[in-house]
C-alpha positions as CSV (number, residue, x, y, z in Angstrom):
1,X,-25.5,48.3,20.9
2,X,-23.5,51.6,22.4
3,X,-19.7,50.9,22.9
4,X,-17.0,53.0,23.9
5,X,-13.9,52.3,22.5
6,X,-10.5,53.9,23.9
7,X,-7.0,53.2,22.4
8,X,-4.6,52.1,25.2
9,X,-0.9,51.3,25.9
10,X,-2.5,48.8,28.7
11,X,-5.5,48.1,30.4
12,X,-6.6,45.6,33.4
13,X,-9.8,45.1,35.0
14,X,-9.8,43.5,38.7
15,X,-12.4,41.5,41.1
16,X,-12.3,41.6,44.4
17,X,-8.7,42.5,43.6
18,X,-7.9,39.8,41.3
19,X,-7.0,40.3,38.1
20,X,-9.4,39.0,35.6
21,X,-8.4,40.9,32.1
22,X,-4.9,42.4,31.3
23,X,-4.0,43.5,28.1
24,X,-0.9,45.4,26.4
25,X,-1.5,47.8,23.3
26,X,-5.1,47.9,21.8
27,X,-8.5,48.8,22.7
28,X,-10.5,48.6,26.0
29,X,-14.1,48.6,25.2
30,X,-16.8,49.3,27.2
31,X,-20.0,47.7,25.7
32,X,-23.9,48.0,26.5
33,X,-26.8,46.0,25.0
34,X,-29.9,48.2,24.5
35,X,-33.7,47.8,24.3
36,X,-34.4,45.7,20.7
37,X,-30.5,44.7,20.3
38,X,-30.0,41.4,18.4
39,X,-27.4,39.1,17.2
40,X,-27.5,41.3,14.3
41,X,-26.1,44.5,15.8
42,X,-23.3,42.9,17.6
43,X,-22.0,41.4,14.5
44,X,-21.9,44.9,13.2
45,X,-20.2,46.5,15.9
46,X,-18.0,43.8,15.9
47,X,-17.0,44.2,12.3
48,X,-16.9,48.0,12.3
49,X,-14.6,48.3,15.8
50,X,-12.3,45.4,14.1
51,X,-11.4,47.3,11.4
52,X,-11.4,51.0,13.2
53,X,-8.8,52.6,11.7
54,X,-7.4,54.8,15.0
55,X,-4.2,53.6,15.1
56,X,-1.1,55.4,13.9
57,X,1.0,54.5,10.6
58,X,4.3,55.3,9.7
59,X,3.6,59.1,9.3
60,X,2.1,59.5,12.7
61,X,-2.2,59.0,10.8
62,X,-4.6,56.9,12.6
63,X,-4.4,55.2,9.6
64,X,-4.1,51.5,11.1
65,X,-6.6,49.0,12.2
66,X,-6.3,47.0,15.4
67,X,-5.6,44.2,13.5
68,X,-3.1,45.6,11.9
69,X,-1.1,46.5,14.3
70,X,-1.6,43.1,16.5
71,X,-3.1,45.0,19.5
72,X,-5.4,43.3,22.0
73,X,-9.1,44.2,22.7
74,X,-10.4,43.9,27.1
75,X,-14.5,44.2,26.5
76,X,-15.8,44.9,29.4
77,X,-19.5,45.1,30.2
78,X,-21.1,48.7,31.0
79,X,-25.0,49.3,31.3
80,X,-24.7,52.5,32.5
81,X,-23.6,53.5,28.9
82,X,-27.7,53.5,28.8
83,X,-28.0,56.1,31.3
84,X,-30.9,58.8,30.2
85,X,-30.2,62.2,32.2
86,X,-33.0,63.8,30.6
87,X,-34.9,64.4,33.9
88,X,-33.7,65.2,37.0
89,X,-30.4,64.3,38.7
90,X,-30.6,60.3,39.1
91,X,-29.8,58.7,35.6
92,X,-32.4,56.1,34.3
93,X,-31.3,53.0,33.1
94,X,-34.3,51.5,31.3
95,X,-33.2,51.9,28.1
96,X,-30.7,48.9,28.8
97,X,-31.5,45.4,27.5
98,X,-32.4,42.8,30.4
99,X,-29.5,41.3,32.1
100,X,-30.2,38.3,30.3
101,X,-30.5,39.5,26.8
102,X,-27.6,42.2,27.9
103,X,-25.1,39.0,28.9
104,X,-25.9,36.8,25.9
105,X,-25.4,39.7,23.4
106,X,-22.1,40.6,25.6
107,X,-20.7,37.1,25.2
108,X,-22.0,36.8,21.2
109,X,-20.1,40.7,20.7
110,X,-17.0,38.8,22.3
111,X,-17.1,35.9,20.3
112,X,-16.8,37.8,17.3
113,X,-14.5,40.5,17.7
114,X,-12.2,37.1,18.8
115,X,-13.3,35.7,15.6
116,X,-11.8,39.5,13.6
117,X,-8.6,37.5,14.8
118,X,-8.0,39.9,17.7
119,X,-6.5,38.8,21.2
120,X,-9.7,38.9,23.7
121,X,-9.4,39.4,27.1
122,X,-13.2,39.9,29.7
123,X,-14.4,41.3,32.7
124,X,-17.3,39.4,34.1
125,X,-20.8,40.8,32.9
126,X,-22.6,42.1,35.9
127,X,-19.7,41.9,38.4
128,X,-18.5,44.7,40.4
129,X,-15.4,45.6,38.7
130,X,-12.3,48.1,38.7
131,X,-10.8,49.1,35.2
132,X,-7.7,50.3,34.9
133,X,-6.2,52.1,31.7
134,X,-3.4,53.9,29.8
135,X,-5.6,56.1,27.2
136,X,-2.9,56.4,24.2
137,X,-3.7,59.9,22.7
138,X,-6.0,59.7,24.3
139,X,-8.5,58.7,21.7
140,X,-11.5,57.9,22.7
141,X,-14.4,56.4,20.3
142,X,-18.2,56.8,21.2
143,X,-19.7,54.1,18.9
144,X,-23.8,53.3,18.3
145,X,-25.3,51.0,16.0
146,X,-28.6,52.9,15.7
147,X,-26.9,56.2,14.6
């Protein structure tokens, strides 16, 4: 699974102009199921972005997990972190899990980074959306669990 993970003083993704996920301090991350991604790997990302240590401690070090410091995480859902812009000018998305396999790993990642005892808020996998953010830093995490 690929995930990019951003540290943010708020973050809100909308529908059609509705708000659907709004959160205060924490983490929004954007999350991609690829070819051959399991149960397995979403556990691990889970686990691993839980405990993330890119929050700052009393002596201004990201130091500080998000559950240490009581933040929130919005997941959203983001296939094109599969693009491959190896040829030409159009990226390819093929390296993507099927929607199916891409939404069921999307709602197991979910389940457990809620079960880290983190505050989870969504977007809707395969939706249209509009994400809105305050990067804090910025910090900004590229995160895969094949490398």
């Amino acid at each position: 699974m690929r995930a990019l993970i951003q540290r943010v003083t708020s973050a809100r993704v909308e529908i059609a102009g509705d708000t659907v996920g709004d959160i205060g301090a924490g983490v929004l991350i954007l999350i991609c199921a690829m070819q051959g991604d399991t149960e397995a790997h979403a556990d691990k990302l889970a686990a691993k972005i839980a405990k993330l240590r890119i929050f700052k401690d009393d002596e201004g070090r990201m130091n500080r997990g998000l559950r240490d410091t009581g933040g929130a995480a919005l997941i959203v859902s983001q296939f094109t972190l599969a693009a491959d812009t190896s040829r030409g000018n159009r990226p390819g998305f093929s390296a993507a899990a099927p929607p199916e396999v891409g939404e069921r790993l999307y709602e197991h990642f979910t389940a457990q980074i809620a079960a880290q005892g983190i505050d989870v808020a969504t977007g809707r996998f395969g939706a249209d959306m509009a994400v809105s953010l305050t990067n804090d830093g910025p910090v900004t995490i590229w995160m895969d669990t094949e490398t």
